[in-house]
C-alpha positions as CSV (number, residue, x, y, z in Angstrom):
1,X,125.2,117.1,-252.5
2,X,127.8,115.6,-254.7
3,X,128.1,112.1,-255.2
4,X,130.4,110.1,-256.7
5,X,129.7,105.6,-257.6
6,X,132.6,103.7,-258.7
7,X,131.9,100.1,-258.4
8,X,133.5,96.8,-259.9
9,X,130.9,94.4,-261.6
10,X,129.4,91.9,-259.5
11,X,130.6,89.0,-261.5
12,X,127.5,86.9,-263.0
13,X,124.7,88.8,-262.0
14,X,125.8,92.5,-262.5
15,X,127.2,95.3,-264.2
16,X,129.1,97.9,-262.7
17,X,126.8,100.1,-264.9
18,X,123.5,98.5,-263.7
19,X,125.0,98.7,-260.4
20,X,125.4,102.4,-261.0
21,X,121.7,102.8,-262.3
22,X,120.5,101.2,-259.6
23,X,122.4,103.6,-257.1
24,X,121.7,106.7,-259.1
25,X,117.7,105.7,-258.7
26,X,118.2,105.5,-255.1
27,X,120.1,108.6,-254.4
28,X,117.6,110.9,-256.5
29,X,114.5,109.1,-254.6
30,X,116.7,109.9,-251.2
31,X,118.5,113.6,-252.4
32,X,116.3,114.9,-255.1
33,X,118.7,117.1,-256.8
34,X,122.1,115.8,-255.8
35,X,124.7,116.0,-258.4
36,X,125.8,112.3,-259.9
37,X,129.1,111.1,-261.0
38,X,129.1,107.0,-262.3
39,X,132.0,105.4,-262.8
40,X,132.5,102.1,-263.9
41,X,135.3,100.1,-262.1
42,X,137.3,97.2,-262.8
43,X,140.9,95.9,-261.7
44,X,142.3,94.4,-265.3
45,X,139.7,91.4,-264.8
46,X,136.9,90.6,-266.7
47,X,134.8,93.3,-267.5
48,X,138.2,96.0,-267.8
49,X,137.4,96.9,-271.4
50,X,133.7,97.4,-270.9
51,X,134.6,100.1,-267.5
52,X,136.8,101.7,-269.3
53,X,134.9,102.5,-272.7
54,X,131.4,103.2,-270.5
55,X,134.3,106.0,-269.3
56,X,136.0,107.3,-272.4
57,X,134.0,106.2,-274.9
58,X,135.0,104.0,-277.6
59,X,133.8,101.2,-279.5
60,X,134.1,97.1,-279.7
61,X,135.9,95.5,-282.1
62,X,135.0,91.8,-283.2
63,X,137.6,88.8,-284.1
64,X,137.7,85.4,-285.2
65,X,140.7,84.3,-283.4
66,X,142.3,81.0,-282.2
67,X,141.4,79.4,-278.8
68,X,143.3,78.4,-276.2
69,X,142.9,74.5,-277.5
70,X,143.4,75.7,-281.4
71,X,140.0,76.7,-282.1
72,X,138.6,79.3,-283.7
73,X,136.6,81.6,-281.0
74,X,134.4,84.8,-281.3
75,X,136.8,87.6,-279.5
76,X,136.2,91.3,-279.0
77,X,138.7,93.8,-278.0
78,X,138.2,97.9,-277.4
79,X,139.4,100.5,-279.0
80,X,138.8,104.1,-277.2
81,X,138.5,107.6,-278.5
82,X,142.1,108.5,-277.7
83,X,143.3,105.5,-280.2
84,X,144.4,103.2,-277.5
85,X,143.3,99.5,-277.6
86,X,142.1,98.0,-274.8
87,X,142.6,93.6,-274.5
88,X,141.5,91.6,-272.4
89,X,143.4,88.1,-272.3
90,X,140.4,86.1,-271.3
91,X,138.6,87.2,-274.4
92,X,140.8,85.0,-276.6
93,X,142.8,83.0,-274.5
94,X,140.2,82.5,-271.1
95,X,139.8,79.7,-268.8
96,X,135.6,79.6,-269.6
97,X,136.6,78.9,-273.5
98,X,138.0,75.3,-272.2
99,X,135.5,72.8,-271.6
100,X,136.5,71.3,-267.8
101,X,137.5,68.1,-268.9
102,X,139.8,69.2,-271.5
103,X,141.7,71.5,-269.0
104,X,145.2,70.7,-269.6
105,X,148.2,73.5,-269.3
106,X,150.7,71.6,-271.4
107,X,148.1,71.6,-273.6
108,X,146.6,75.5,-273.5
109,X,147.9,78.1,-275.8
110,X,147.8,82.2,-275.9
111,X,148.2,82.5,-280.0
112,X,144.2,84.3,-280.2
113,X,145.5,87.3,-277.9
114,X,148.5,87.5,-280.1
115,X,146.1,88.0,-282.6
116,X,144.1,90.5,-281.1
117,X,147.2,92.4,-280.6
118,X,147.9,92.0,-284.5
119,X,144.5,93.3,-285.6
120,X,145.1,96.1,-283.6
121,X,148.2,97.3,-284.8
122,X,146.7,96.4,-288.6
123,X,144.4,99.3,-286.8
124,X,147.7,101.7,-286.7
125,X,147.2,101.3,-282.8
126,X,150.3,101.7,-281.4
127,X,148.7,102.2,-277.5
128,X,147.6,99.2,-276.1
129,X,146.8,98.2,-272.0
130,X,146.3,94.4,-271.8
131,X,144.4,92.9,-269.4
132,X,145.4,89.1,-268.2
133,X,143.1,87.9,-265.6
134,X,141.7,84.7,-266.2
135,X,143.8,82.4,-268.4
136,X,143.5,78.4,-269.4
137,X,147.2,79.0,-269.8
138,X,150.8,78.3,-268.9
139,X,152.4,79.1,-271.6
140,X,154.8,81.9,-270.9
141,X,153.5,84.1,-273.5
142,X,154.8,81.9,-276.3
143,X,151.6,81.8,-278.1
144,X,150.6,85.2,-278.2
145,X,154.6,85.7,-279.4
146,X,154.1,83.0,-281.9
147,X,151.3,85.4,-283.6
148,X,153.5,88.4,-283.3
149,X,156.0,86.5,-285.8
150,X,158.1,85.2,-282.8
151,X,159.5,81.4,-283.9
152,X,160.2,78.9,-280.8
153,X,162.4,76.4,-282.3
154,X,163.5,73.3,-280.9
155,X,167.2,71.6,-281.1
156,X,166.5,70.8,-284.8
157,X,165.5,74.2,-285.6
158,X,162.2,72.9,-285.9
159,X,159.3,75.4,-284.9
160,X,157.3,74.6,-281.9
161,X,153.6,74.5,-281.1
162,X,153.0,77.2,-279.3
163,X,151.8,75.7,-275.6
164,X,152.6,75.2,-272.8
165,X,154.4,71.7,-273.0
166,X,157.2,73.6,-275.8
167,X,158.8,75.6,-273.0
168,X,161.1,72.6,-271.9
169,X,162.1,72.2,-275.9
170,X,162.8,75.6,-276.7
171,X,166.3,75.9,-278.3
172,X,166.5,78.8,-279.9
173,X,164.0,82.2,-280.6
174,X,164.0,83.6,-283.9
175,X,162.8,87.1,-283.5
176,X,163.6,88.1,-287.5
177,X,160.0,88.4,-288.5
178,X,158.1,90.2,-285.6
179,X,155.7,92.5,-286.6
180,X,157.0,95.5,-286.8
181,X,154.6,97.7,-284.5
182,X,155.7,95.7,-281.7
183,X,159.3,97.8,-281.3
184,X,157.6,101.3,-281.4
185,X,153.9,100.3,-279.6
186,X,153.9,101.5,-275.9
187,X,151.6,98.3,-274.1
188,X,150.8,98.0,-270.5
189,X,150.3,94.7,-269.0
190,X,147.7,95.3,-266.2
191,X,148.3,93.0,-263.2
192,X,146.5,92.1,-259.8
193,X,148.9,89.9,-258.5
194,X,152.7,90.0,-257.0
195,X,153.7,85.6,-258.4
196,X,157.2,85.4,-259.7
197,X,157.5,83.4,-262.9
198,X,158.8,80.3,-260.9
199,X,159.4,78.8,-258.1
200,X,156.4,77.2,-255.4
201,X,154.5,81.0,-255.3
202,X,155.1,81.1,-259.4
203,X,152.8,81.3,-262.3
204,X,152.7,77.1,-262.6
205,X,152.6,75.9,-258.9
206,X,150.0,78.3,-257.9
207,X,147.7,79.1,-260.6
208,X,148.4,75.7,-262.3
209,X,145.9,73.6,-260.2
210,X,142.8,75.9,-261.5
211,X,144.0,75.4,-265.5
212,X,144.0,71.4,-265.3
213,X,147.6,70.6,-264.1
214,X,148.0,67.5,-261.6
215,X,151.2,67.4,-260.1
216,X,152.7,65.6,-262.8
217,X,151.9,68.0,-265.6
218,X,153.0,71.0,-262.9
219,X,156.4,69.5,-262.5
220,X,156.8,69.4,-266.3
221,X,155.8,73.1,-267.0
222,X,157.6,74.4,-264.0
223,X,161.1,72.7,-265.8
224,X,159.8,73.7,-268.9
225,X,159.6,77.8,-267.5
226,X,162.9,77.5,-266.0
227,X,164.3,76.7,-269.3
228,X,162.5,79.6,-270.9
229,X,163.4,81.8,-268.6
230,X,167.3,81.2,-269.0
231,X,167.4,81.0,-272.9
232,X,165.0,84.9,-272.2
233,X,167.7,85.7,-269.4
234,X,170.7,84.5,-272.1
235,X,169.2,86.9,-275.1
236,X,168.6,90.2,-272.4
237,X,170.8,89.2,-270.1
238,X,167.7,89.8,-267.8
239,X,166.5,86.9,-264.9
240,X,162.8,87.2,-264.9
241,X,161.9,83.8,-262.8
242,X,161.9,86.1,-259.5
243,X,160.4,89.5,-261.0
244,X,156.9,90.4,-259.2
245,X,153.8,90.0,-261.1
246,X,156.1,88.1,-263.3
247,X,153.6,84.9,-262.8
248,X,150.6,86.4,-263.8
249,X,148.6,84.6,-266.4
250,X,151.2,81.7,-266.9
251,X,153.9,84.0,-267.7
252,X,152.1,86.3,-270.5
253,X,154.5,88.9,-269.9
254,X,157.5,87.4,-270.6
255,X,158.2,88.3,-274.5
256,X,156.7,91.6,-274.1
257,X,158.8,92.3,-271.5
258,X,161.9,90.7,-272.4
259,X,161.8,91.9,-276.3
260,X,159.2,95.0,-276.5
261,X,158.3,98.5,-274.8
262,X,156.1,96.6,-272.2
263,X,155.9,97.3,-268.2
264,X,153.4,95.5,-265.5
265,X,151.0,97.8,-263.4
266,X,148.9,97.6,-261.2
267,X,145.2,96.6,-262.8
268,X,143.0,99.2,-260.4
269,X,146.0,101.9,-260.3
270,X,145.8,102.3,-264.5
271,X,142.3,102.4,-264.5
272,X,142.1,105.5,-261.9
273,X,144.8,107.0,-264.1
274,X,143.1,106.3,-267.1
275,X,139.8,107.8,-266.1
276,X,141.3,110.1,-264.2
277,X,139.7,109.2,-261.1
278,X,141.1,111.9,-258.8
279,X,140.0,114.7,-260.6
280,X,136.3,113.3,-260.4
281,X,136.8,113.4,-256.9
282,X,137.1,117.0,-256.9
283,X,133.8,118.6,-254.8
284,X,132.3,115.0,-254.1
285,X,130.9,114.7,-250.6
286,X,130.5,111.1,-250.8
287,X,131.8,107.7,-252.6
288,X,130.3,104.6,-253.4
289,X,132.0,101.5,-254.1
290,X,131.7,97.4,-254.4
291,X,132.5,94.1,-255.7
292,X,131.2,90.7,-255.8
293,X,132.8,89.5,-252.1
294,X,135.1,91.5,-249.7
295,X,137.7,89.4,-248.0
296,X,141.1,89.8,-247.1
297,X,141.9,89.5,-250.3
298,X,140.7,92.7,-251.4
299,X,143.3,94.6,-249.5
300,X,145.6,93.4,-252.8
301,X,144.8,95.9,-255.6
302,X,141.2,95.4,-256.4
303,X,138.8,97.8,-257.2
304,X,137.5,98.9,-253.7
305,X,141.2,99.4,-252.1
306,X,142.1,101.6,-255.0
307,X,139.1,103.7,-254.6
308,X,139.2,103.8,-250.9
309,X,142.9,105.1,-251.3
310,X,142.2,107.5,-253.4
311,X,139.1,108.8,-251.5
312,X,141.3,108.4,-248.2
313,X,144.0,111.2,-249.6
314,X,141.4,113.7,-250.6
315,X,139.4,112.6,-247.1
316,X,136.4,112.1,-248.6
317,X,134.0,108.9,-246.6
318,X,133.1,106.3,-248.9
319,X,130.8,103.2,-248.2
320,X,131.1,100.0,-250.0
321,X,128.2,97.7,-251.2
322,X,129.2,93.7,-251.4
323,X,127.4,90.5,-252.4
324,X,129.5,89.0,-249.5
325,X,131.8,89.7,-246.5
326,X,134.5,87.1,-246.2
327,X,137.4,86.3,-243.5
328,X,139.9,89.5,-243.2
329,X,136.8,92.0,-244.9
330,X,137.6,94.2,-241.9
331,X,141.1,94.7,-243.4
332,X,139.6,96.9,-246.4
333,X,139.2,99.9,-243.8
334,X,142.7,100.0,-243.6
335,X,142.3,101.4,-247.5
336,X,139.6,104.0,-246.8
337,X,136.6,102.0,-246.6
338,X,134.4,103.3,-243.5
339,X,131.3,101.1,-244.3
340,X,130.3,97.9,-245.7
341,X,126.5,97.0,-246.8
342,X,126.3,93.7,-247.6
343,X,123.4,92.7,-250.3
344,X,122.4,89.7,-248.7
345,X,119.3,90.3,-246.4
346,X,118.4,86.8,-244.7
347,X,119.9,83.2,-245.0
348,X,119.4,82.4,-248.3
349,X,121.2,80.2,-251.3
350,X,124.0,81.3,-253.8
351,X,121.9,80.4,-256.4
352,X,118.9,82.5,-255.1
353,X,121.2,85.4,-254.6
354,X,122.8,85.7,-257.8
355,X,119.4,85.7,-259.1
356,X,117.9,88.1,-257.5
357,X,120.9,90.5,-257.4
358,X,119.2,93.7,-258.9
359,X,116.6,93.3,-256.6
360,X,118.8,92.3,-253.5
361,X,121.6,95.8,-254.9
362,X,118.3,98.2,-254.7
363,X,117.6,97.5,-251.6
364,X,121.2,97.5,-249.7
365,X,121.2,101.2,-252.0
366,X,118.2,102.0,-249.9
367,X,119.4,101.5,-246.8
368,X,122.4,102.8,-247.4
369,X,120.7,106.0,-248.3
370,X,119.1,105.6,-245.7
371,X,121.8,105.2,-243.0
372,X,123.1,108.6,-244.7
373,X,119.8,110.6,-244.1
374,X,120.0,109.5,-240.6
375,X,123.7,110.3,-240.1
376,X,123.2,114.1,-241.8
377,X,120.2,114.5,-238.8
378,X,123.1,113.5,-236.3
């Protein structure tokens, strides 16, 4: 028997490597002798990097780098075998770096992942796949421009900070002294999620809220976008406020779009390529997957819809373990799924869950073993 385990972390209690140790100790007690393929997963969220360097190897490269409040912060970023560099937003420009009270979005800016983008090409990287889930920011990209030698100047041809509040008094862009790596680099922006730049389902109005904004300060970055987007759409001759995924991360995309080789993809569609996913499939009998919480949700390019896709084309079963089943889980069969095994066993607290995940994981890879054994005796 071939089997194949390609879960997503379960955020703040496991790995999608200890997830796959713990699987791969099941199925040998179970199906001593089976053949074992691990694959760690991720959708261009937190923990991309790691997946994809457990995958094709690679190392970890340390930073001192500017935070989303101006300072300095401890940032890594991946560089893998095949010279491309993986970075992931949050590392340098991440909602956890800002203290809850100090959450502001006029406030928040993305000039550390600029610079992670710098050090790399100072690397002679010229492949990069940026990951963007999880930004303090609203900033349109401005900051992470900013470190790329972009200059946002105002009416006085003053330069601007570079956050969010500056998008409203953006005059002019000087784009004289970018780096030169950023015209011939080939970068993918990975993205989970279909927001427009602006508008009430756009980067400020709907991911606003979680970064600090009240409605005053959401009302003031949304006019501020808007006016970034025109003096963008003015230089290109491009309208980006109504472009899909467009919203992501505050507007990340926008410069790299708008003045580089840049295009958005799917977050779990570039890591299947980029591990080349359906070529592992070849002679598996059986699939593995899971996440943190299925909901409906997860129908929307995470990891367990893109494996189940894939795994549904080559019509191989796969079964999903999950820390939780929310409203609309049922709506991940659609994708492939034929089984869910949640974690939890009995009522039991959040807290005491997360916990005791490792112990909770073994055993819902037991019984799903388990339920496997009994189904070959069918």
């Amino acid at each position: 028997m071939k089997l194949l385990f390609a879960p997503d972390s379960f955020k703040g209690s496991l790995s999608s490597n200890q997830a796959i140790s713990l699987l791969t100790e099941a199925a040998r007690r179970h199906f001593p002798g089976c053949e074992i393929i691990g694959v760690p997963m991720a959708d261009g969220g937190e923990g991309t990097a790691e997946a994809l360097l457990s995958t094709l190897g690679g190392t970890f490269i340390n930073c001192t780098v500017t935070g989303p409040l101006g300072e300095p912060v401890t940032a890594k970023y991946g560089i893998t075998q095949n010279h491309m560099a993986i970075i992931e937003m949050a590392e340098a420009s991440g909602l956890p770096l800002v203290p809850p009270k100090k959450r502001n979005p006029l406030l928040t800016g993305t000039y550390g992942t600029g610079q992670l983008i710098c050090h790399a090409f100072d690397q002679g990287i010229t492949d990069l796949l940026l990951t963007i889930g999880g930004s303090a920011t609203n900033d349109g990209g401005i900051g992470a421009a900013t470190a790329l030698g972009f200059r946002f100047l105002d009416k006085n041809d003053q330069e601007l900070a570079p956050i969010g509040q500056s998008l409203s008094r953006i005059h002019r862009i000087d784009t004289s002294l970018v780096h030169p790596k950023l015209r011939e680099a080939s970068i993918t922006i990975m993205c989970d999620v279909e927001n427009p730049l602006t508008g009430p389902n756009g980067a400020t109005y709907i991911y606003g809220p979680q970064k600090g904004g009240n409605p005053q300060i959401l009302d003031q970055l949304e006019h501020g976008m808007i006016h970034y987007a025109a003096i963008i759409q003015e230089m290109t001759g491009i309208d980006y406020t109504s472009m899909e995924g467009a919203g992501a991360a505050g507007g990340f995309s926008i410069p790299f779009l708008a003045f580089a080789n840049a295009s958005l993809s799917s977050g779990i569609d570039t890591v299947l390529k980029a591990v080349h996913f359906d070529e592992l499939l070849s002679g598996v009998d059986f699939v593995i997957t899971g996440e943190g919480r299925v909901d409906r949700q997860s129908v929307f390019g995470k990891v367990m819809s893109g494996v189940g896709k894939a795994c549904k084309k080559k019509n191989i079963p796969i079964a999903a373990i999950v820390g939780s089943m929310g409203d609309g889980a049922a709506d991940i069969y659609s994708c492939g799924i034929d089984s869910i095994m949640p974690i939890v066993s009995a009522p039991m607290e959040l807290s005491y869950a997360m916990e005791n995940s490792e112990t909770l994981f073994a055993d819902a890879a037991d019984r799903i073993f388990r339920f496997l054994k009994m189904g070959i005796k069918l």
